[in-house]
FITOR-630680 format. One record per residue (C-alpha): x, y, z; chain; residue in three letters. Coordinates in pm, 1 decimal. Each point is the difference from the previous one (the first is absolute). Last residue first. Layout:
N
+----------+----------+----------+-----+------+
:       px :       py :       pz : mol : type :
+----------+----------+----------+-----+------+
:        X :        Y :        Z :   A :  ALA :
...
+----------+----------+----------+-----+------+
//
This chain:
255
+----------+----------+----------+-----+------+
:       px :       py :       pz : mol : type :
+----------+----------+----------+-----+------+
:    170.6 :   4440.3 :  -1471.1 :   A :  UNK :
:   -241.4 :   -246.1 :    203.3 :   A :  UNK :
:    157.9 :   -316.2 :    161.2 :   A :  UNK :
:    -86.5 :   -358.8 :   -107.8 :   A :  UNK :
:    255.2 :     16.2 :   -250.5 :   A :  UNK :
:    274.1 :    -38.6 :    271.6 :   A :  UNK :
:   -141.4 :   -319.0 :    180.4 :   A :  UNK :
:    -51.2 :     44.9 :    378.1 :   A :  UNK :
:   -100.5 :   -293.8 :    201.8 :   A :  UNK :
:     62.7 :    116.3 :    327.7 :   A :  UNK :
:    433.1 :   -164.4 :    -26.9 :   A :  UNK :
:      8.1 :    157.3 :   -346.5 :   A :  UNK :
:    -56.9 :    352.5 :    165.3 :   A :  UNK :
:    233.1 :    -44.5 :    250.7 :   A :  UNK :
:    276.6 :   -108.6 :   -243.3 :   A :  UNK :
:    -67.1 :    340.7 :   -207.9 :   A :  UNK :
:     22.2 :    201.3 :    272.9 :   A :  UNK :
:    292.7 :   -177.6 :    124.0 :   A :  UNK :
:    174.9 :     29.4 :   -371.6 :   A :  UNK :
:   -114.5 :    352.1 :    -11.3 :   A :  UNK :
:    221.6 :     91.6 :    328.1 :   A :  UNK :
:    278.5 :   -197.2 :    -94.4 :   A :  UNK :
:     11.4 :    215.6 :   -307.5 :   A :  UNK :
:    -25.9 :    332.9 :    188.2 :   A :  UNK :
:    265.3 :   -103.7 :    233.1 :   A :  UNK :
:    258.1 :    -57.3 :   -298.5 :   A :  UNK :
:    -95.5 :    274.5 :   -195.9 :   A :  UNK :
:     75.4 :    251.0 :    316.1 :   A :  UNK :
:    328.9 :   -213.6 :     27.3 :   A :  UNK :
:     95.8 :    124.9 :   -345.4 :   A :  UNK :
:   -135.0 :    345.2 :     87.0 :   A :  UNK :
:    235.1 :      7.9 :    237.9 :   A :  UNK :
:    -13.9 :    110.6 :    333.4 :   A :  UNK :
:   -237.4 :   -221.0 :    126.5 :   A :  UNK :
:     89.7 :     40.0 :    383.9 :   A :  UNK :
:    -22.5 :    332.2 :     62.4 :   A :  UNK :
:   -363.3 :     19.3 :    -89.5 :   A :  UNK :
:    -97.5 :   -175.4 :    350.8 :   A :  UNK :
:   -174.4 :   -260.6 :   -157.5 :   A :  UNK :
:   -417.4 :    -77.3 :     -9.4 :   A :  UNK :
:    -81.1 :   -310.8 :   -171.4 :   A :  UNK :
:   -295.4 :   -184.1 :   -215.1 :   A :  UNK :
:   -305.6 :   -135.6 :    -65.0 :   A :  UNK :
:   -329.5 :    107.7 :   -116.0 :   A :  UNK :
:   -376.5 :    -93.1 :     62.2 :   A :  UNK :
:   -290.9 :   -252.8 :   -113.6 :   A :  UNK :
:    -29.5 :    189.1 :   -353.4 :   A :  UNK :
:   -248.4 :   -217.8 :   -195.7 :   A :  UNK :
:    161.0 :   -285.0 :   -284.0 :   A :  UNK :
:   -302.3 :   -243.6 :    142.4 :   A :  UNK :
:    308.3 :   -226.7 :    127.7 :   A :  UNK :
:     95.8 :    324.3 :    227.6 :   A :  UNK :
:    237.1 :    271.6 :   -131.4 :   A :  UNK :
:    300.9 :    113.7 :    241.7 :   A :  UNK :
:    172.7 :    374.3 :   -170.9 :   A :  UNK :
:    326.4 :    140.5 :     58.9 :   A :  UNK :
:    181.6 :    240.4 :    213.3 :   A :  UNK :
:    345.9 :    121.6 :     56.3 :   A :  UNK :
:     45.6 :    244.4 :    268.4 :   A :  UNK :
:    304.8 :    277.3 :     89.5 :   A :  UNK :
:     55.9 :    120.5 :    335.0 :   A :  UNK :
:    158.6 :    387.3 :     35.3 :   A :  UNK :
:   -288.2 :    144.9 :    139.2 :   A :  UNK :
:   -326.9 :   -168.8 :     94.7 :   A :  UNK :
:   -323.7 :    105.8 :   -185.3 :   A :  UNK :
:    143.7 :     25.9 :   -346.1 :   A :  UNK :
:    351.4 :    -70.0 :     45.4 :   A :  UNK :
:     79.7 :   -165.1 :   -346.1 :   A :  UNK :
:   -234.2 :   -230.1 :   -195.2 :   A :  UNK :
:     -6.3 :   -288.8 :   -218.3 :   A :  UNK :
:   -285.7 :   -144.5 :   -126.1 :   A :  UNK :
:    -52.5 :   -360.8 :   -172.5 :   A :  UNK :
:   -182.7 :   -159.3 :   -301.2 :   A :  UNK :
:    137.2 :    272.8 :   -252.0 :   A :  UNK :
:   -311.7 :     57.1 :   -205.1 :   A :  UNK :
:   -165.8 :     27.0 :    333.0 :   A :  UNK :
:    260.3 :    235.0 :    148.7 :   A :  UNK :
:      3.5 :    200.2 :   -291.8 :   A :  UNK :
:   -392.6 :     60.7 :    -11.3 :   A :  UNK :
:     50.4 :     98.7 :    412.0 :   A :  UNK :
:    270.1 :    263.1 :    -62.8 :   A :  UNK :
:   -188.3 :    163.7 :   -270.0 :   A :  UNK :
:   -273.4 :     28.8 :    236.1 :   A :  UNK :
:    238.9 :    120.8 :    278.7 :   A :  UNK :
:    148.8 :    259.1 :   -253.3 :   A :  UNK :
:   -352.2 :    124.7 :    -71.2 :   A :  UNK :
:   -107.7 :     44.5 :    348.3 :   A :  UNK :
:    308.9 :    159.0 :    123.2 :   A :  UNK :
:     54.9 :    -99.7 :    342.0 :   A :  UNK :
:    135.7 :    239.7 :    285.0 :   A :  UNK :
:   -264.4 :    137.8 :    112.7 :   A :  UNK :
:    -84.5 :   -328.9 :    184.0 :   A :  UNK :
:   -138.7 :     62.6 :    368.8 :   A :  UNK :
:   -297.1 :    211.6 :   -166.3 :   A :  UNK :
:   -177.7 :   -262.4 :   -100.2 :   A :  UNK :
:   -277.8 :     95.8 :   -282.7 :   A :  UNK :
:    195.5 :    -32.6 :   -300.6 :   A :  UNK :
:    228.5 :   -279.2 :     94.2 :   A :  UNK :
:   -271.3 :   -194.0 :    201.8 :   A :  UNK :
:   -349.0 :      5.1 :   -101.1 :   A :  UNK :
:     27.5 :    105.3 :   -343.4 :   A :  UNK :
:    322.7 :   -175.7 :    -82.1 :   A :  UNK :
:   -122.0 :   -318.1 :    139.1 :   A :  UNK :
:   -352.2 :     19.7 :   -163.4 :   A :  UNK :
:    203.5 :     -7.9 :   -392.7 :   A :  UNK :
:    159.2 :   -251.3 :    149.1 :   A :  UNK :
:   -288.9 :   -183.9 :     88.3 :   A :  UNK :
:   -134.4 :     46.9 :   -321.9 :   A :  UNK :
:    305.5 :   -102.6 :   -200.9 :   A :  UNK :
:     -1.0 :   -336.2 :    235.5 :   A :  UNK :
:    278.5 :    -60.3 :    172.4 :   A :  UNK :
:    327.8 :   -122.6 :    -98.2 :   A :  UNK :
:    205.4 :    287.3 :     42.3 :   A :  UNK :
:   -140.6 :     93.3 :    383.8 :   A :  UNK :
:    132.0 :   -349.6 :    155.0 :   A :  UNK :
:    360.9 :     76.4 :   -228.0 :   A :  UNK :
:    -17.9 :    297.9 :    171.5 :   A :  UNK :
:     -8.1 :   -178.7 :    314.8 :   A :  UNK :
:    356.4 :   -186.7 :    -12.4 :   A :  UNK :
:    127.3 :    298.3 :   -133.0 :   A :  UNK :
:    -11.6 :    259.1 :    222.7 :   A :  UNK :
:   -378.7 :    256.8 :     48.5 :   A :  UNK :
:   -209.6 :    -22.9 :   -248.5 :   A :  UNK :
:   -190.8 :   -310.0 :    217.9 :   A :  UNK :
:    -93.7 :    217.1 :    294.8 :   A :  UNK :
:    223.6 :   -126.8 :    329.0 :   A :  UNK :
:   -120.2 :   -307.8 :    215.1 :   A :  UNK :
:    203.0 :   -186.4 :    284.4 :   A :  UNK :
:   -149.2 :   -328.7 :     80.8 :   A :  UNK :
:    379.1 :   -139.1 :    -13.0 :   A :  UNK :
:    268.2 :    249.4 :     88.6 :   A :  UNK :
:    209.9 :    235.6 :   -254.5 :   A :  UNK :
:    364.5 :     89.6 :    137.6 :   A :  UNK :
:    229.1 :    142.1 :   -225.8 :   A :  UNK :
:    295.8 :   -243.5 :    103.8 :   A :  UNK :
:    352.5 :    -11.7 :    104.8 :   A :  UNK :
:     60.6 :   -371.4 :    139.6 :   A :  UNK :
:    -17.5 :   -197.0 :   -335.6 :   A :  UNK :
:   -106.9 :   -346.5 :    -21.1 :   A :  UNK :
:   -305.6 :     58.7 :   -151.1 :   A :  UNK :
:   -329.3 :    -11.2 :    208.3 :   A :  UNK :
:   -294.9 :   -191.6 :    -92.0 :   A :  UNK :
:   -361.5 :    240.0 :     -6.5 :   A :  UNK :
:   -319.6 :   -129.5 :    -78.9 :   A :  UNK :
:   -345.0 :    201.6 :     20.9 :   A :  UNK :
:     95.8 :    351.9 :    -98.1 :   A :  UNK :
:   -311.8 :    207.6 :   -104.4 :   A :  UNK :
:      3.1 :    206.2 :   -286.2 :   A :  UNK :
:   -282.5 :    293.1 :    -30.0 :   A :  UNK :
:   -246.9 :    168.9 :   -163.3 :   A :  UNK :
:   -279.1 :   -297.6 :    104.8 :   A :  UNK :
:    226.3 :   -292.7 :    113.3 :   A :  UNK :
:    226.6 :   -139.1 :   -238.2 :   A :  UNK :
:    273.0 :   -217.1 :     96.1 :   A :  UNK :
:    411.7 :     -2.5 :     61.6 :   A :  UNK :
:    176.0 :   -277.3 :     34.4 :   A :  UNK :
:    361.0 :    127.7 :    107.0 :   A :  UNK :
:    400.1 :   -120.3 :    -22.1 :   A :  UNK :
:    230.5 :    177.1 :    276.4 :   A :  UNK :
:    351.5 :    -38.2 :   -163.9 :   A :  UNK :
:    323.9 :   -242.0 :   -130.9 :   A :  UNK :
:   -164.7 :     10.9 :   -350.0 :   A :  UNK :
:     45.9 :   -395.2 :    -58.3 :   A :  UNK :
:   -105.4 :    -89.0 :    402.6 :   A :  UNK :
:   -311.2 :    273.9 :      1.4 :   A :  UNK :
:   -110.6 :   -164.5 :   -325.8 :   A :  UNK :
:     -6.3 :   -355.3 :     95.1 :   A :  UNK :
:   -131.8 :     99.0 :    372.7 :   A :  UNK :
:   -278.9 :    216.2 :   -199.9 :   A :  UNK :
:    -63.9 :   -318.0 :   -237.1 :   A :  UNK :
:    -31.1 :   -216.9 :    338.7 :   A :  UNK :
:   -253.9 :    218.1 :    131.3 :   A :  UNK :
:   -176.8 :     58.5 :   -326.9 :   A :  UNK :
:   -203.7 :   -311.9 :     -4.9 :   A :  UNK :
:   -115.6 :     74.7 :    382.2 :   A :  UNK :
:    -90.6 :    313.7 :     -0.2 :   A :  UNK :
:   -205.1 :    -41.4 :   -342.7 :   A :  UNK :
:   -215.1 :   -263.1 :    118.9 :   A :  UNK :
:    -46.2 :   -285.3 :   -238.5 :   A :  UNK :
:   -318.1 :   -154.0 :     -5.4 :   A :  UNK :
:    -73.4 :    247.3 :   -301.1 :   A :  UNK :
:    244.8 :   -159.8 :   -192.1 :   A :  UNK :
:   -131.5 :   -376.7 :     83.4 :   A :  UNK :
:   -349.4 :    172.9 :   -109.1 :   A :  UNK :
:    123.2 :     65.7 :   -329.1 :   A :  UNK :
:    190.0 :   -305.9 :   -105.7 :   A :  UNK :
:   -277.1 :   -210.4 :    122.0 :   A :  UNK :
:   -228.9 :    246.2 :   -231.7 :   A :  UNK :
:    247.4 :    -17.2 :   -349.4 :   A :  UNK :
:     33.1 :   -402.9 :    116.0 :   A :  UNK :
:   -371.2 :   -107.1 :   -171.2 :   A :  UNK :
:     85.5 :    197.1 :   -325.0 :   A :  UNK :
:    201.3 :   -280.6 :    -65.6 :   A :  UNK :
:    419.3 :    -53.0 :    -90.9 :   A :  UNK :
:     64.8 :   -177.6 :   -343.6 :   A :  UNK :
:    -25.3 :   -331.6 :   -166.9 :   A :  UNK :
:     26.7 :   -106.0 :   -415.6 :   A :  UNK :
:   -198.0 :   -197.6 :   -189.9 :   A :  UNK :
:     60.7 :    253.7 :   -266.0 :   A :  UNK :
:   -374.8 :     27.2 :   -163.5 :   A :  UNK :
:   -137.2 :   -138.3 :    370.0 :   A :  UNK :
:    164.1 :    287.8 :    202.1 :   A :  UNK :
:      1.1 :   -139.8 :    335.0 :   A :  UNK :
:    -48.1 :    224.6 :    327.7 :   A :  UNK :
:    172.3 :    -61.2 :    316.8 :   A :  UNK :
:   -120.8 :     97.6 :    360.6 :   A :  UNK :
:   -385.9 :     -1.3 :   -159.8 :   A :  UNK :
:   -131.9 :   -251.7 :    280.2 :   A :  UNK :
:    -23.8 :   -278.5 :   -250.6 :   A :  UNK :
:    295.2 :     93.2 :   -197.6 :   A :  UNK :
:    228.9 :    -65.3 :    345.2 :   A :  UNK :
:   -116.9 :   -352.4 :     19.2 :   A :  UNK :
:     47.5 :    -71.3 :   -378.2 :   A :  UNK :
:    349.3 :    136.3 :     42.3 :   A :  UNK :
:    104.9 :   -226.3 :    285.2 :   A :  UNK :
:   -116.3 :   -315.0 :   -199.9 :   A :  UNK :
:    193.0 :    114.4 :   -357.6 :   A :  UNK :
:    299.4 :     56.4 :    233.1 :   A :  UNK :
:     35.1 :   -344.4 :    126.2 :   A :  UNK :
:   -103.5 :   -153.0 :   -349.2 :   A :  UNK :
:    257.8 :    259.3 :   -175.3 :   A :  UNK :
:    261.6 :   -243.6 :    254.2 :   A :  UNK :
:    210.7 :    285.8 :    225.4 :   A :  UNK :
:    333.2 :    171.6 :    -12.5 :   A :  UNK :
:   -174.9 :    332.6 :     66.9 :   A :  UNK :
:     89.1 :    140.4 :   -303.0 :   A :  UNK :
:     10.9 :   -254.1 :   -219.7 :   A :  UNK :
:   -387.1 :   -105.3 :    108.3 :   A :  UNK :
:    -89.2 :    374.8 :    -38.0 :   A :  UNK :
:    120.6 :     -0.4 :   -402.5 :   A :  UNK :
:   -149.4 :   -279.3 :    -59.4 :   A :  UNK :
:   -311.1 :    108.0 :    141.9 :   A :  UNK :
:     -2.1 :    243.7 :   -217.8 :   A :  UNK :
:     61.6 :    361.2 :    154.2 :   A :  UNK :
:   -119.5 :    409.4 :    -36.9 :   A :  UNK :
:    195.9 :    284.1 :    136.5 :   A :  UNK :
:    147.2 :    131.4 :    309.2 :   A :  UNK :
:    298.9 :   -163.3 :     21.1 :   A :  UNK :
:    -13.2 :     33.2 :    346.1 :   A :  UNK :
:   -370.6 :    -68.6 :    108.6 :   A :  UNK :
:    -24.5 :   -299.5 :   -194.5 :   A :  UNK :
:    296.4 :   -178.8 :    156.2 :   A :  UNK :
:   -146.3 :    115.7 :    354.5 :   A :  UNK :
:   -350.9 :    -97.0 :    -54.2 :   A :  UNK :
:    167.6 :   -358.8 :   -139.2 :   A :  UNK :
:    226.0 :    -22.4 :    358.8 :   A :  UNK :
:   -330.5 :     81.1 :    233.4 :   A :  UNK :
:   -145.4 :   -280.1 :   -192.7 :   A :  UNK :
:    302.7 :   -218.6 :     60.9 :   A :  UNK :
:     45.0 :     68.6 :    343.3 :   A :  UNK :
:   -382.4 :    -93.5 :     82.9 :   A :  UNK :
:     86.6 :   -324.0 :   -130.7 :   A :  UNK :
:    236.9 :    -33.9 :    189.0 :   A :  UNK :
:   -161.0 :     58.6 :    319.8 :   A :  UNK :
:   -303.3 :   -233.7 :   -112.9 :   A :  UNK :
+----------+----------+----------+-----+------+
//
């Protein structure tokens, strides 16, 4: 029963990574098996809609029956916890504080903090919350809303707040349609002097914004651009790793 189990979970996997369309043959090669062996465990899966057969090829691929499974295993995920180890990944590679960073209302919330290495820091704690145009890791938050809410955001909060003279509108709109074309933000003392934050968008497996990622370093410290390059790159790859990990797949997301 146990191996048998094995085997199916084995043919879902062989299907799922050359993602395209197999004779049994083909299968039975693959998996080392007899094309009886594999004909049985595909008839069972075609039942419930797992695999599909195209009768003109005679040929198997992955079901429309896995697309919700796949779905609501993402959605069992909680975002703390996938991105706990990514942050510990990220905070070890950049040598700094690494953030997750959410959306709540006008602002970005910090849920999950891992501390780099390093003993000067520009100290950010978890639960604190700051309005998403202000440093990197939230401006990528503000970048990938809606045009609407954006649209909202500047009414309600740069043009109406006093506390931010100085913002240019335009620039920061500019500013937002590059970050999105550029997947990440980088920004310079904007609400604590002399640090320097790298940013980058989390997507969920429904391609939605679930938050940002990212790190906060005394400027001093990347004082190259080279090395600037280098952080910013580790940065998207963690983004990018915590968004496969909920399900994310890159044309899911809107442009």
């Amino acid at each position: 029963m146990i191996q048998s189990l094995l085997r199916s979970m084995e043919l879902l996997e062989v299907l799922k990574e050359k993602n395209r369309n197999f004779s049994i043959a083909e299968l039975a090669e693959a998996m080392d098996l007899p094309p009886s062996t594999v004909h049985r465990i595909l008839q069972t899966f075609c039942e419930k809609k797992y695999v599909i057969r195209d009768d003109r090829s005679h040929t198997y691929r992955l079901g429309p029956a896995l697309i919700p499974l796949g779905k609501a295993a993402a959605r069992g995920i909680r975002l703390q916890d996938a991105a706990h180890g990514i942050l510990a990944q990220l905070a070890k590679q950049t040598k700094e504080d690494a953030y997750l960073v959410i959306p709540v209302g006008n602002k970005g919330l910090v849920i999950e903090k891992v501390d780099g290495p390093s003993h000067l820091k520009v100290v950010e704690e978890f639960g604190y919350e700051m309005y998403m145009h202000c440093g990197a890791i939230r401006k990528v938050l503000l970048a990938w809303q809606t045009p609407a809410f954006i649209d909202e955001y500047f009414k309600n909060i740069i043009l109406h707040d006093q506390a931010f003279p100085h913002v240019r509108p335009d620039d920061l709109r500019e500013e937002l349609k590059k970050i999105r074309q550029d997947g990440y933000a980088i920004t310079h003392g904007e609400y604590v002097t002399d640090a320097l934050g790298i940013g980058a968008p989390v997507f969920n497996s429904d391609g939605e914004l679930a938050g940002s990622i990212g790190i906060i370093a005394p400027e001093i410290r990347v004082d190259t651009p080279e090395f600037l390059d280098t952080q910013k790159d580790l940065v998207q790859f963690y983004a990018s790793s915590l968004s496969a990990d909920l399900g994310y797949e890159k044309h899911d997301v809107f442009q």
